[in-house]
N, C-alpha and C positions, 0 to 999 in steps of 0.2 A: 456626164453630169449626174450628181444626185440628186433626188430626189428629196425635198425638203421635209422635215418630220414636222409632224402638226406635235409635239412636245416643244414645252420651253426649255432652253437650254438648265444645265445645272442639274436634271433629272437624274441623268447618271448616276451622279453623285450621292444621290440621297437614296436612290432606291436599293445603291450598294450599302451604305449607311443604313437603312431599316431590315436588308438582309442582316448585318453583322450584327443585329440587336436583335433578329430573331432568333439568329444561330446562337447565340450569345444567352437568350431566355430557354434554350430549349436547352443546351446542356448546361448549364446549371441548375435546371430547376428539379432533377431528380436527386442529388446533395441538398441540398437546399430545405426539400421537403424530409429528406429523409431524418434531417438534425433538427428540424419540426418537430417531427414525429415521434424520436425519440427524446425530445422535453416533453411534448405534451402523455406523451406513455410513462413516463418516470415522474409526471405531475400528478397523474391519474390512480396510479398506484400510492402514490406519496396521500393523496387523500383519503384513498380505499384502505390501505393499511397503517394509519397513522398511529391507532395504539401498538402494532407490532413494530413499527419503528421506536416507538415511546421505549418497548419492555426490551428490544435489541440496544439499544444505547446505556440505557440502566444495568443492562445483564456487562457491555463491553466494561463500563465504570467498574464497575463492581470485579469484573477480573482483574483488572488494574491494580487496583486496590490490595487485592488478597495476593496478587504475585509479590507486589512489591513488599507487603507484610512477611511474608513467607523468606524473599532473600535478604530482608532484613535479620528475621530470624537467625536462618542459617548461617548469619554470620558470626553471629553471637556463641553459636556453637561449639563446643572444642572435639578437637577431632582424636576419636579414642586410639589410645597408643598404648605400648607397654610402659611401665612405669617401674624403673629400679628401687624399690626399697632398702638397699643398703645392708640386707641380712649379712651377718657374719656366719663366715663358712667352717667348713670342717678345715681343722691345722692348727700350724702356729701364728701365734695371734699376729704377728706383722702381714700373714697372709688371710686381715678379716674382712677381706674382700671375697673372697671362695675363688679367687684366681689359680691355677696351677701353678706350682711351683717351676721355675724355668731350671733345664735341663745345662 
């Protein structure tokens, strides 16, 4: 025969229950802080360097800007080629192209 336990029954249960919430707290809490950590470090800086975020977003605008002016530009552009002016050549005049005469 056993021995009677001076616990109430159901104890089992819950003290596997408050294991599973501690194992449970312990590894998550090193993700956890870590994506803390990196809001509050990206908050921090975000306050500390607010004008060089200011003059970094101004500067990105501004290349925007002057790319899209520029391949606008160069559309506009013509692209240099040779250009046949139509001079008449040495011969007869049916040949006032300066084409060779065909053999």
């Amino acid at each position: 025969m056993t021995a009677p336990s001076s616990r109430p029954p159901g104890w089992g249960t819950l003290g596997a229950g408050a294991a599973a919430v501690a194992a449970c707290a312990v590894c998550c809490a090193g993700p956890l802080l870590s994506v803390l950590g990196g809001v509050a470090v990206t908050s921090a800086f975000a306050a500390l360097w607010m004008p060089v975020l200011l003059v970094l977003a101004v500067v990105a605008g501004l290349t925007v800007v002057v790319l899209r002016r520029r391949r606008k530009a160069a559309a506009c552009r013509s692209v240099p080629a040779r250009t046949d002016l139509g001079m008449p050549g040495i011969g007869s005049p049916a040949n006032s192209r300066g084409d060779r005469p065909r053999a």
